[in-house]
DOMISE-116587 format. One record per residue: residue number from 1; residue in one letter; y, z, x of N, C-alpha, C in turn. Coordinates in steps of 0.02 Angstrom, whole numbers, plus 32768, in hexadecimal, padded with zeros to 4 digits. Each point is the difference from the previous one (the first is absolute). Example, Ala and Ser with C-alpha at 12.3 -4.5 7.8 and 13.67 -1.06 7.14 Angstrom:
BEGIN
(atom 1,A,(7EE4,8186,8294),(803B,8000,7FD3),(803C,8000,802D))
(atom 2,S,(8035,7FDC,7FEE),(803B,8003,802A),(8037,8025,7FD9))
END
This chain:
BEGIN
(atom 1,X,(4BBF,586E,85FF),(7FF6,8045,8014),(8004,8005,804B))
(atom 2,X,(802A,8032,800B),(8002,7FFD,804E),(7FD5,803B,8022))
(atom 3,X,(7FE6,7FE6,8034),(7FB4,8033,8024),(8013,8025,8033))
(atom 4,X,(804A,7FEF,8013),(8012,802A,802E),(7FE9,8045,8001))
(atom 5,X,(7FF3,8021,802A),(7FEE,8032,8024),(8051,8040,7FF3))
(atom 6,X,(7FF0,8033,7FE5),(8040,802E,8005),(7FE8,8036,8036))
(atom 7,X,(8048,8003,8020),(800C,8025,8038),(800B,8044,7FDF))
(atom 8,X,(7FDF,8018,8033),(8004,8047,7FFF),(8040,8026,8004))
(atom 9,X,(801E,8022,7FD7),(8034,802A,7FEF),(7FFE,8049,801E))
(atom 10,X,(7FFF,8015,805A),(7FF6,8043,8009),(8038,8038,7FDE))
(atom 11,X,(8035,7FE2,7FD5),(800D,8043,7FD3),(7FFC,8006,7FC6))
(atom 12,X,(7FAC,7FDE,7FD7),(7FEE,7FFB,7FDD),(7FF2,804A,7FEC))
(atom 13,X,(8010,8022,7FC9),(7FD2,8046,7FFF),(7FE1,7FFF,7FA6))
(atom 14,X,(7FD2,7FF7,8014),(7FC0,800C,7FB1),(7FF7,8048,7FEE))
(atom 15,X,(802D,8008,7FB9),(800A,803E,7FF0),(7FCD,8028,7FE2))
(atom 16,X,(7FAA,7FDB,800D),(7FCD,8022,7FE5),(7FF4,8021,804D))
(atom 17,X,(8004,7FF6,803A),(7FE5,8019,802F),(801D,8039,8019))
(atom 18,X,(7FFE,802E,8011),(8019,803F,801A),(8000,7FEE,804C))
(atom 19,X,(804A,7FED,8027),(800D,8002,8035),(7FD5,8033,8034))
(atom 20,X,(800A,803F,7FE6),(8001,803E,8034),(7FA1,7FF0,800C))
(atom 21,X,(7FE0,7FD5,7FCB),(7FBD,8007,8011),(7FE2,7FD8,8049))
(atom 22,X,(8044,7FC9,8011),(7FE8,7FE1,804E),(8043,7FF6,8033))
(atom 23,X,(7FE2,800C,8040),(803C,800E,803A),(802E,7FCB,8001))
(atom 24,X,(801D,7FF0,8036),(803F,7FCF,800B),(7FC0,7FB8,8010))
(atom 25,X,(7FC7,8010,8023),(7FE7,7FB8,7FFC),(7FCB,7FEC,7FBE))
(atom 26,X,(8011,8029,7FCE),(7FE5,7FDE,7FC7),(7FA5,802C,8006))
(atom 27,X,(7FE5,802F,8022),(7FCD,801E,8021),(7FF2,8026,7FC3))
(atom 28,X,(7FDE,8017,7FD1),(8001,8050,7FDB),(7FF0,8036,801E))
(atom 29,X,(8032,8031,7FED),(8000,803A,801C),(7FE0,8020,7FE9))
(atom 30,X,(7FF0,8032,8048),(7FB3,8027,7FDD),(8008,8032,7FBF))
(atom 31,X,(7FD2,8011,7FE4),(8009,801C,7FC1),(8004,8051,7FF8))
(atom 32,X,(8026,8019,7FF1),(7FEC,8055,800B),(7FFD,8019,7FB5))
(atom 33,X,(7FC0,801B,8017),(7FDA,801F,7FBD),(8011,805B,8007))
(atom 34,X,(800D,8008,7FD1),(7FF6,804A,8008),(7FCB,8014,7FC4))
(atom 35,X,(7FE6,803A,8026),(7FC4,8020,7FDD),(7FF9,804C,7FF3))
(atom 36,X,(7FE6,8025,7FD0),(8000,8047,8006),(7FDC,800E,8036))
(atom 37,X,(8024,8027,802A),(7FEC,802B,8034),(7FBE,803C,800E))
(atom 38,X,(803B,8017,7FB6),(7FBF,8046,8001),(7FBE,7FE3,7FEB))
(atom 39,X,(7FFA,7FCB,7FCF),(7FBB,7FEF,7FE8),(7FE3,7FD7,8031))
(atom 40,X,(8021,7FED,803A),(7FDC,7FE7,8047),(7FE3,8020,8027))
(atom 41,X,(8020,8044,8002),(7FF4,8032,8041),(7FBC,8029,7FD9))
(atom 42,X,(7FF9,7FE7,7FAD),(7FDC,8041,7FD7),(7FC7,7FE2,8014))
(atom 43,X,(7FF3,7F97,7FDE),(7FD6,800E,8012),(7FD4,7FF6,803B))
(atom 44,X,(802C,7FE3,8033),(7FF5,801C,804E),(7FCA,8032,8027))
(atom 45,X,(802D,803A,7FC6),(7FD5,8048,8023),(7FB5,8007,7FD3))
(atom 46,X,(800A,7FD8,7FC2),(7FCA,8018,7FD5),(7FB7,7FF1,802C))
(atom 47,X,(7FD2,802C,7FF5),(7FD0,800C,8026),(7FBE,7FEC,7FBE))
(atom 48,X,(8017,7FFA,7FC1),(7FBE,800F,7FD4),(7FEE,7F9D,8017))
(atom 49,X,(7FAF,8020,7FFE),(7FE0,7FC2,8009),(7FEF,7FCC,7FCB))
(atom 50,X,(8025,801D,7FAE),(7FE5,7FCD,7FDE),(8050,7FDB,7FF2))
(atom 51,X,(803B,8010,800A),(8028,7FD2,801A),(8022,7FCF,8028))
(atom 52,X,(800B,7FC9,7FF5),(800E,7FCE,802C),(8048,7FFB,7FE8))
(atom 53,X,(8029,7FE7,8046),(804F,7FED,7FCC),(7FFE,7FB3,803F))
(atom 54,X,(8028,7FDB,7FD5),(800F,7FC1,8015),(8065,7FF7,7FF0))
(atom 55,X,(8028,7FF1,8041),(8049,7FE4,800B),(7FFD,7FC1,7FDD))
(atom 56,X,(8027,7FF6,7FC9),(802B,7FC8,7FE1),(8022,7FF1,804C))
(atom 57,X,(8001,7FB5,801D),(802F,800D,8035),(804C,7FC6,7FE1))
(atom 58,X,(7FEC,7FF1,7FC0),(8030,7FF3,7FC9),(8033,8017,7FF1))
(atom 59,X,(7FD5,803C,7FF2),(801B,8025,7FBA),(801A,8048,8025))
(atom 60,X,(7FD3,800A,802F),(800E,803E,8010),(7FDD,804C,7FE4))
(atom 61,X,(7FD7,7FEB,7FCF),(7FD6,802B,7FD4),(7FCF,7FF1,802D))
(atom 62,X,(7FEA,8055,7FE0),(7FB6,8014,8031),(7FCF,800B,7FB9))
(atom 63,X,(7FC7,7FDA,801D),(7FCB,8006,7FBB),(7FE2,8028,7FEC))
(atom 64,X,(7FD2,8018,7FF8),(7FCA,8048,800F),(7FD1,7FE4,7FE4))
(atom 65,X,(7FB9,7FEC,8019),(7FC4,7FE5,7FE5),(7FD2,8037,7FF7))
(atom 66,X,(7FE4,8023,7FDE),(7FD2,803D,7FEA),(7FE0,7FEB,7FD2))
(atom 67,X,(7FC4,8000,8006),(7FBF,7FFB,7FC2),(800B,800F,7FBE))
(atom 68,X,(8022,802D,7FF6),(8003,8022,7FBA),(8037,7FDC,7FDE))
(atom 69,X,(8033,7FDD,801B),(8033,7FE8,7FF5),(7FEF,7FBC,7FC1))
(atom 70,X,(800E,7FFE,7FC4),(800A,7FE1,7FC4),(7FFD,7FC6,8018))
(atom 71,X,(8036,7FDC,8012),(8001,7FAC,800D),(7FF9,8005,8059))
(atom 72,X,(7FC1,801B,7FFB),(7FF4,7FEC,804F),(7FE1,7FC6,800F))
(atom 73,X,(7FE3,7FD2,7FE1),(7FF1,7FC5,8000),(8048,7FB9,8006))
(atom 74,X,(801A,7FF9,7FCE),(8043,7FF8,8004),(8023,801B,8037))
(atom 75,X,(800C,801E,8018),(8029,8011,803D),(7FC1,7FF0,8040))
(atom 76,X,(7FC5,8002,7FF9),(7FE3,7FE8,8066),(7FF7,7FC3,7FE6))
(atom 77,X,(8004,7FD8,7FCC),(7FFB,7FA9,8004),(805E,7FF1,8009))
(atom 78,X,(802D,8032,7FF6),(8051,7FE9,8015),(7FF3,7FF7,804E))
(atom 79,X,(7FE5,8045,800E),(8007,8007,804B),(7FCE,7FB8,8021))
(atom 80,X,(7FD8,7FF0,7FEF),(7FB6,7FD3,8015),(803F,7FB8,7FF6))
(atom 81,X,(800F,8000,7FCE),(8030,7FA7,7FEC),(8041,7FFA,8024))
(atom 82,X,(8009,803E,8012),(8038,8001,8038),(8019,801D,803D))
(atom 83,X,(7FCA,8000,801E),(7FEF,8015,803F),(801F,7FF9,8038))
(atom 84,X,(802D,7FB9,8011),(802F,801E,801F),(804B,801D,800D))
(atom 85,X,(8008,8020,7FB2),(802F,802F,7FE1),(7FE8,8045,8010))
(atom 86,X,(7FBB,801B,8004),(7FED,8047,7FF1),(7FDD,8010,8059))
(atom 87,X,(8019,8032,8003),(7FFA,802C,804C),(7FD4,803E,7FF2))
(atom 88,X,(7FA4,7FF7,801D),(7FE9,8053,7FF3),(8029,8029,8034))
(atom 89,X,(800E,803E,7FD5),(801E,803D,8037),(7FC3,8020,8011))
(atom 90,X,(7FED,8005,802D),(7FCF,8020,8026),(800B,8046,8000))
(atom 91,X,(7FAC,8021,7FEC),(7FFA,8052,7FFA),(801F,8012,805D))
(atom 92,X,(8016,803D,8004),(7FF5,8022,8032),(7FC6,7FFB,8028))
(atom 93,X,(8019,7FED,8055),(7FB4,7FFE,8024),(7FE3,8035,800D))
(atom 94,X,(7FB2,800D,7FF4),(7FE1,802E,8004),(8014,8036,8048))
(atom 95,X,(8004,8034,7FDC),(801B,8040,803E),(8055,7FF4,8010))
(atom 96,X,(8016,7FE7,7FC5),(804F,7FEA,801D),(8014,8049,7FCE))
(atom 97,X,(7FE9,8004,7FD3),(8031,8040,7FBD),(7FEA,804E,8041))
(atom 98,X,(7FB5,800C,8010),(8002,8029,8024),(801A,8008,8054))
(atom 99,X,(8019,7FC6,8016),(803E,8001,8047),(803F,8023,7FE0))
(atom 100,X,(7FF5,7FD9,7FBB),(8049,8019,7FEE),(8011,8047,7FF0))
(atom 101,X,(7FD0,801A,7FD2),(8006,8047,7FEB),(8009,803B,8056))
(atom 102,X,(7FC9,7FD7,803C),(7FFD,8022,803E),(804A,8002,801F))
(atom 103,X,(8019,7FC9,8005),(8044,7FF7,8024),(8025,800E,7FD5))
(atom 104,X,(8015,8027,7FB8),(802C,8030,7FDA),(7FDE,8046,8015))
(atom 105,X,(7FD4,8016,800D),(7FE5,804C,8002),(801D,7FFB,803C))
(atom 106,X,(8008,7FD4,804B),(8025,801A,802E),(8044,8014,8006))
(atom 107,X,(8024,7FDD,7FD5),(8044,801B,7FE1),(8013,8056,7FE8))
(atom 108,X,(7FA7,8014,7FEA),(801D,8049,7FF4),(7FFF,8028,8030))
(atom 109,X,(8019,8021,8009),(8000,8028,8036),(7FD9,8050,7FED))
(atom 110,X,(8004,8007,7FCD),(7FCE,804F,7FEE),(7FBC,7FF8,8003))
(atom 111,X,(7FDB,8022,8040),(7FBE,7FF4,7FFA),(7FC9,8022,7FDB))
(atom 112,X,(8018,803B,7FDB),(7FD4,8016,7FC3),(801B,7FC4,7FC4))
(atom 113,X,(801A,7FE5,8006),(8021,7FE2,7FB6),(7FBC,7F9F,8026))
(atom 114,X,(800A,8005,8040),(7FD7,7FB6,8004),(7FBD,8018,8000))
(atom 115,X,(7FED,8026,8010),(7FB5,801D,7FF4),(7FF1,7FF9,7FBA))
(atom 116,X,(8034,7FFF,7FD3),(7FDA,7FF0,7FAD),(7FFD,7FCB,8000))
(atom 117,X,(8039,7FDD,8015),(8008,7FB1,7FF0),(7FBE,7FE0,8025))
(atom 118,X,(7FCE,8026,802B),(7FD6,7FEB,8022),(7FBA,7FED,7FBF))
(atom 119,X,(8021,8036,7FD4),(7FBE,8000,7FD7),(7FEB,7FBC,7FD9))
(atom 120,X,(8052,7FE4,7FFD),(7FF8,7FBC,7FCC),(7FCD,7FD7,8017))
(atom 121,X,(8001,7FF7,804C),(7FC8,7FCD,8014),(7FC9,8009,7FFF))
(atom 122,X,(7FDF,803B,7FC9),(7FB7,8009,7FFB),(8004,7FE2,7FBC))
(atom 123,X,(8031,7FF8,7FD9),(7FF9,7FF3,7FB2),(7FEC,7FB7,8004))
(atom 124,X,(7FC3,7FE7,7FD1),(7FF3,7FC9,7FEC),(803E,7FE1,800A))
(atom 125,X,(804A,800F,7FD2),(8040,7FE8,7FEC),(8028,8021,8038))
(atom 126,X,(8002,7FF4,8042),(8049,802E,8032),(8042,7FDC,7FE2))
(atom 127,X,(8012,7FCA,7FF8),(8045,7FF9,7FC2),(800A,8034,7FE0))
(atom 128,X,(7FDD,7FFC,7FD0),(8004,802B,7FDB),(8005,805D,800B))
(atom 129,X,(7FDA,8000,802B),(7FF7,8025,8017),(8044,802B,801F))
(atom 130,X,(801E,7FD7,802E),(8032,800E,8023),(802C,801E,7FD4))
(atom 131,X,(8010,7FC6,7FD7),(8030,800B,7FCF),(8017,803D,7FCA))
(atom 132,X,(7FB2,8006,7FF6),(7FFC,804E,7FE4),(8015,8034,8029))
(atom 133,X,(7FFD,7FF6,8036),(8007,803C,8032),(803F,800D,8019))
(atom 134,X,(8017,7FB2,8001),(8051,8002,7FFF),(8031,8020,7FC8))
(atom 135,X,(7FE6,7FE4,7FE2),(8042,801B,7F9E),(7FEE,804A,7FF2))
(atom 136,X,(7FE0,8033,803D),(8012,8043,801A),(8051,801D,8016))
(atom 137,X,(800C,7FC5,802D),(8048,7FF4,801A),(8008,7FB7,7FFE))
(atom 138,X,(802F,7FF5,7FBD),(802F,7FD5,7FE6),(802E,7FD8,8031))
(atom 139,X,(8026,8023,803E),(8012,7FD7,8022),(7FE5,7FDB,801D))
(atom 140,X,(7FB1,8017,8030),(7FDE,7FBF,8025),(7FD5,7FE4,7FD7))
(atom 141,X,(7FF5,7FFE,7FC4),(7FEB,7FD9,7FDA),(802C,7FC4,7FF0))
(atom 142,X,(8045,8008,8004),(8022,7FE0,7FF2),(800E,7FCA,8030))
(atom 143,X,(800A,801E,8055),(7FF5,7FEA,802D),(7FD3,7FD2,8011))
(atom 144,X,(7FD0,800B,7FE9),(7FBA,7FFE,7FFD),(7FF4,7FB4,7FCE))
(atom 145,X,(801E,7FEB,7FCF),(801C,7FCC,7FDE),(802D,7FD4,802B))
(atom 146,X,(801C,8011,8025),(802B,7FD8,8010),(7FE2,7FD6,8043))
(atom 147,X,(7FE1,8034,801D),(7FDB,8003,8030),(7FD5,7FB4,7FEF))
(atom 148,X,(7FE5,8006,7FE2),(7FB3,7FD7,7FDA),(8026,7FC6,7FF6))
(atom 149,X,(803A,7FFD,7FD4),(802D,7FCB,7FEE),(8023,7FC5,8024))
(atom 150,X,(8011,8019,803C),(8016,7FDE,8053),(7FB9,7FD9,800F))
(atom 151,X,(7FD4,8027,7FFD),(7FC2,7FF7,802D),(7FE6,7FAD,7FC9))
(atom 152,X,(801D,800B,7FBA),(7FE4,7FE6,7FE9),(8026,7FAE,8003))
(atom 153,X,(802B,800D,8010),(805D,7FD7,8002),(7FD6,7FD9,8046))
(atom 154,X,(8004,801B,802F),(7FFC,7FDF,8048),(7FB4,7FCF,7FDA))
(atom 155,X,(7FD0,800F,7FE4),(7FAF,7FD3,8005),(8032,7FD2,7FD9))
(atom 156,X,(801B,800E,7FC7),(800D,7FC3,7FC1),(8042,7FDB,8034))
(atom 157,X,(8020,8014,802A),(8015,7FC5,8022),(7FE0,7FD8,8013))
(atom 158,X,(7FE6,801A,8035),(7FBA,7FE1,8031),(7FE5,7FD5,7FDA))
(atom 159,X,(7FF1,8019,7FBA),(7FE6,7FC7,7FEA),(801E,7FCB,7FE2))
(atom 160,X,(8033,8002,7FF3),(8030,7FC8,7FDB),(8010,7FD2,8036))
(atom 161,X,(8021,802C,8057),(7FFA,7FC2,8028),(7FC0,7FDC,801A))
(atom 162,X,(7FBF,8025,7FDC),(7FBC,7FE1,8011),(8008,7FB5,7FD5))
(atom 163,X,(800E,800B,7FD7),(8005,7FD2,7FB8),(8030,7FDD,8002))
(atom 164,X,(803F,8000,802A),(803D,7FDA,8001),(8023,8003,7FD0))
(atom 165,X,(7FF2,8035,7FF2),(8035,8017,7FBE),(804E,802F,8010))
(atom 166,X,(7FF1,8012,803A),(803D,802B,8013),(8049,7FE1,8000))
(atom 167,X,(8001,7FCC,7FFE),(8053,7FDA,8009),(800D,7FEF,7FBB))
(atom 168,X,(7FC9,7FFC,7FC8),(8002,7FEB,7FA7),(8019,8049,7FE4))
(atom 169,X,(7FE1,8031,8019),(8003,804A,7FC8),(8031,802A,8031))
(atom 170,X,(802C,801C,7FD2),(8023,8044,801F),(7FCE,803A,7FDB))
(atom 171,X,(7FF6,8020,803A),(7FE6,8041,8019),(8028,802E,800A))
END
């Protein structure tokens, strides 16, 4: 039996491996995940306090952890056994939803029409609040969405390059 040693063949190619998965020095290339958007930005903005959502940074799925939820046990021992797969998305920082609603009311320019919008910030709920006051007029409500949506775009960057996630996910 001979023990010789076999030399390496660099135009060997092993047809289980997927080339495109590593560069010219054999390195793997980074992985790009794509993920639903809208269910990032949703629950982003979500404000209710008995939901939590956690980033697959896998998968790209966003979780939603809520009390009432059936196999919620099963899903926070996934998240707990694999922890460094799952990313909490952090609620909104306190007084960040009402900067925001303030710096859209400067956008309007009718000052009997911002004198109502003034009222939202007495409501327990000014979200809500606003909102009602907006879908009066359909266009800056609409605005008014989009508005919120950017605002919401720029934090969930911020935070992905917090997380070093920005060069893995298209945004």
């Amino acid at each position: 039996m001979d023990n010789k040693m076999q030399s390496f063949d660099p135009n060997y190619d092993d047809d289980d491996l997927d080339d495109d998965e590593f560069d010219e020095d054999g390195n793997p290339r980074p992985v790009k995940v794509e993920f639903d958007l809208p269910a990032l930005l949703l629950a982003w903005q979500d404000q209710s306090p008995d939901n939590s959502y956690y980033l697959d940074t896998l998968s790209g799925a966003v979780k939603l952890v809520n009390p009432n939820l059936f196999d919620l046990k099963e899903l926070t021992d996934e998240i707990e056994r694999h922890k460094y797969r799952y990313l909490y998305l952090p609620k909104p920082e306190r007084g960040q939803m009402r900067d925001n609603l303030k710096d859209f009311q400067k956008t309007i320019d009718d000052p009997a029409f911002n004198r109502v919008l003034d009222m939202a910030f007495e409501s327990p709920h000014p979200l809500e609040s606003f909102i009602k006051i907006l879908s009066g007029r359909p266009e800056e409500l609409e605005r008014f969405k989009q508005f919120r949506e950017s605002r919401a775009m720029i934090k969930l960057k911020q935070w992905l390059q917090a997380n070093a996630l920005h060069d893995k996910w298209k945004v």
